[in-house]
C-alpha positions as CSV (number, residue, x, y, z in Angstrom):
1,X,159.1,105.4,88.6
2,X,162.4,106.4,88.4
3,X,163.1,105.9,92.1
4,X,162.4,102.4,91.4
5,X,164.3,102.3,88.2
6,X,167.3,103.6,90.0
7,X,167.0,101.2,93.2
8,X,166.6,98.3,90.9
9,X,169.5,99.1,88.9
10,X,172.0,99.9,92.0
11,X,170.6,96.2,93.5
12,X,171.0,94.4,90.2
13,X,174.8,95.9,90.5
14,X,175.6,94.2,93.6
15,X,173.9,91.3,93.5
16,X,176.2,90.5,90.0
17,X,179.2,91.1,91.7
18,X,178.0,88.9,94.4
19,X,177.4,86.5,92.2
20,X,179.9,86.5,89.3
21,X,182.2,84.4,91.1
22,X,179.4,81.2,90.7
23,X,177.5,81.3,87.9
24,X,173.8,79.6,87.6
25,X,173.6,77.3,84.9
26,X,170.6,78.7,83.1
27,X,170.7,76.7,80.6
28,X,168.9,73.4,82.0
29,X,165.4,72.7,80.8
30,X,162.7,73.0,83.1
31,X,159.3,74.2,84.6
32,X,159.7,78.0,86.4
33,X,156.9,79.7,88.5
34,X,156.8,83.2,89.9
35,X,155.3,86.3,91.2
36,X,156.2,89.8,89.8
37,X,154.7,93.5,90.6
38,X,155.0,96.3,88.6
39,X,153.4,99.7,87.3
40,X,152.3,100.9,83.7
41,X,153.2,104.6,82.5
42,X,149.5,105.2,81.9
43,X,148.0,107.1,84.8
44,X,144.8,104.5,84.7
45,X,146.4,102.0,86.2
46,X,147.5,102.4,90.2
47,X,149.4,99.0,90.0
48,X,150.2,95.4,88.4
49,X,150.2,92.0,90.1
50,X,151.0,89.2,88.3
51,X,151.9,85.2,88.4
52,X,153.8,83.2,85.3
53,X,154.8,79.4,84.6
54,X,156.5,78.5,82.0
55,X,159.1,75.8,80.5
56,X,162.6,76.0,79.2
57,X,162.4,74.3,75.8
58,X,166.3,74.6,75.3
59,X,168.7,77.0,75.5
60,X,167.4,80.0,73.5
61,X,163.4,79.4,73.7
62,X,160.9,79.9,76.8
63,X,156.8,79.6,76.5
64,X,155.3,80.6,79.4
65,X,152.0,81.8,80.8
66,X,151.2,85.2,82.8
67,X,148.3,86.3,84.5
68,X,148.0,90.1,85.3
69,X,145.4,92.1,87.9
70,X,145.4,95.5,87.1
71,X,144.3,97.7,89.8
72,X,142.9,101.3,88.9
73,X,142.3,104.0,90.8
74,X,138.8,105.0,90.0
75,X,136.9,102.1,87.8
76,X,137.1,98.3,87.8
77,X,139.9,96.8,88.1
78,X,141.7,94.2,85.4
79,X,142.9,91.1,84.4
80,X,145.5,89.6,81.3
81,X,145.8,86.5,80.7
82,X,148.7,86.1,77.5
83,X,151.0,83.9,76.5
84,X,154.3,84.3,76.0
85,X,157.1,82.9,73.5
86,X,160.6,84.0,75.1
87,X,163.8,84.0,72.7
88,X,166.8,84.0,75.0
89,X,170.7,84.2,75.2
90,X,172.8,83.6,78.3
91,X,175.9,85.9,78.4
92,X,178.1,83.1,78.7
93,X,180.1,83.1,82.2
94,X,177.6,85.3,83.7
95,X,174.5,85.2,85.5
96,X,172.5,87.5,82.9
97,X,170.1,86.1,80.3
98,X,168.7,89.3,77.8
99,X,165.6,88.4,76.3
100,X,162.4,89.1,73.8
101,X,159.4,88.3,73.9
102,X,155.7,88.5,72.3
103,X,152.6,86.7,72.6
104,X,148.7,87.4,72.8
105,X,145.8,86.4,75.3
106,X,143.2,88.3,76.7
107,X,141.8,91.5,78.5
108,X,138.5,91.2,81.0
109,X,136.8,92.4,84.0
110,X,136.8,89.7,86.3
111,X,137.0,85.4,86.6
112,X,133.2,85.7,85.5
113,X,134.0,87.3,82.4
114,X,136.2,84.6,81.4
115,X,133.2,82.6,79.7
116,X,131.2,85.6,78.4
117,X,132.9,86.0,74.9
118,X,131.4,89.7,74.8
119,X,133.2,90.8,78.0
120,X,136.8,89.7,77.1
121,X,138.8,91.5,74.9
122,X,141.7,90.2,72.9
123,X,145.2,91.6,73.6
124,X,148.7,91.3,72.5
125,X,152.0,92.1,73.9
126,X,155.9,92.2,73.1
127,X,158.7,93.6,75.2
128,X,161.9,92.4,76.8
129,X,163.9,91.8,79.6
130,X,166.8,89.7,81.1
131,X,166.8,87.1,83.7
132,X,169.5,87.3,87.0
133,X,169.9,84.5,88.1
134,X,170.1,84.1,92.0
135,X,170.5,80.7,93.0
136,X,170.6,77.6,91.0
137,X,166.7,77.5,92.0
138,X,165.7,81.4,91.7
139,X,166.3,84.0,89.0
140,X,165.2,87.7,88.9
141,X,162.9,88.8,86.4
142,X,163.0,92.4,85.3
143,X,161.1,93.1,81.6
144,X,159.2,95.7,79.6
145,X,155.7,94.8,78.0
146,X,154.1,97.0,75.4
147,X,150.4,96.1,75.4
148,X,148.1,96.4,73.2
149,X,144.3,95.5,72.1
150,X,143.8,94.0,68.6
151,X,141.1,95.9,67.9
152,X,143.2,99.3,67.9
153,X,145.5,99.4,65.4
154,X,146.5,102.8,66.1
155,X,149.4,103.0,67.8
156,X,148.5,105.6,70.2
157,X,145.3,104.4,71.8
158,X,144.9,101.5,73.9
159,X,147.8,100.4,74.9
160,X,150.1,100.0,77.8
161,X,153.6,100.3,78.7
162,X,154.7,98.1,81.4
163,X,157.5,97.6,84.4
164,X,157.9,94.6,86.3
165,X,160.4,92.9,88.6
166,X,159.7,89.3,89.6
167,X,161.1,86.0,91.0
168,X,160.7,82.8,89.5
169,X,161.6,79.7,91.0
170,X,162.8,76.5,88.8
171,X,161.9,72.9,89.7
């Protein structure tokens, strides 16, 4: 984890200086979709896949949609489906864009557990993030996610810590 952390960090460096010179206008409204992969700090879960669209609804808000595979090392694997609400704030002249976000969806086992109401569980997240934006088109995605089951409310059980990098593309 901290390998990645660390090559993340040193390719988010030069990519900004790369970039500074032509900043994206991130302000636009518009309909994003994108692919990210990361890994949780539990030991249950080997690695993350995940997909997201979502809408700009101005300058400050997002809502957007992610759906998560899980994949464990012994055990079956895992889906989330949440959604988010994004409160945002473009570092003006630059291509950064911090963010927070929450939201709540669901936990199950698989697409068929999708209509069985006793095999889904219901989940919420928050977390936070900042969006690089690449191109006028493409922005980097790096974020932390704390989630959590609704049904635990203590705060050490059921939960997961989350690190993702992604791509989202804007139309």
């Amino acid at each position: 984890m901290k390998k990645f952390l660390l090559t993340t960090t040193m390719i988010l460096g030069f990519t900004t200086a790369a970039l500074a010179a032509d900043p994206v206008k991130a302000d636009r409204t518009d309909f994003y979709a994108g692919v990210s992969m990361g890994a949780p700090t539990t030991n249950t879960t080997r690695m993350i896949v995940g997909l997201d669209a979502g809408v700009q609804l101005g300058k400050y808000f997002r809502v957007e949609a992610d759906v998560d595979r899980y994949w464990q090392p012994v055990g079956k694997d895992g889906y989330t489906a949440i959604l988010n609400g994004i409160a945002q704030y473009r570092i003006p002249n630059s291509i950064v864009t911090p963010y927070l976000l929450a939201g709540a969806g669901y936990m199950f086992d698989g697409p068929a557990a999708i209509k069985d109401s006793t095999a889904r569980k219901e989940v919420w997240d928050f977390g936070g993030g900042a969006h690089l934006g690449l191109s006028q088109s493409v922005e980097l995605d790096l974020r932390y996610r704390e989630v959590r089951l609704f049904s635990e409310p203590k705060v050490d059980q059921k939960q997961d810590h989350v690190f993702s990098a992604g791509l989202n593309y804007r139309f």
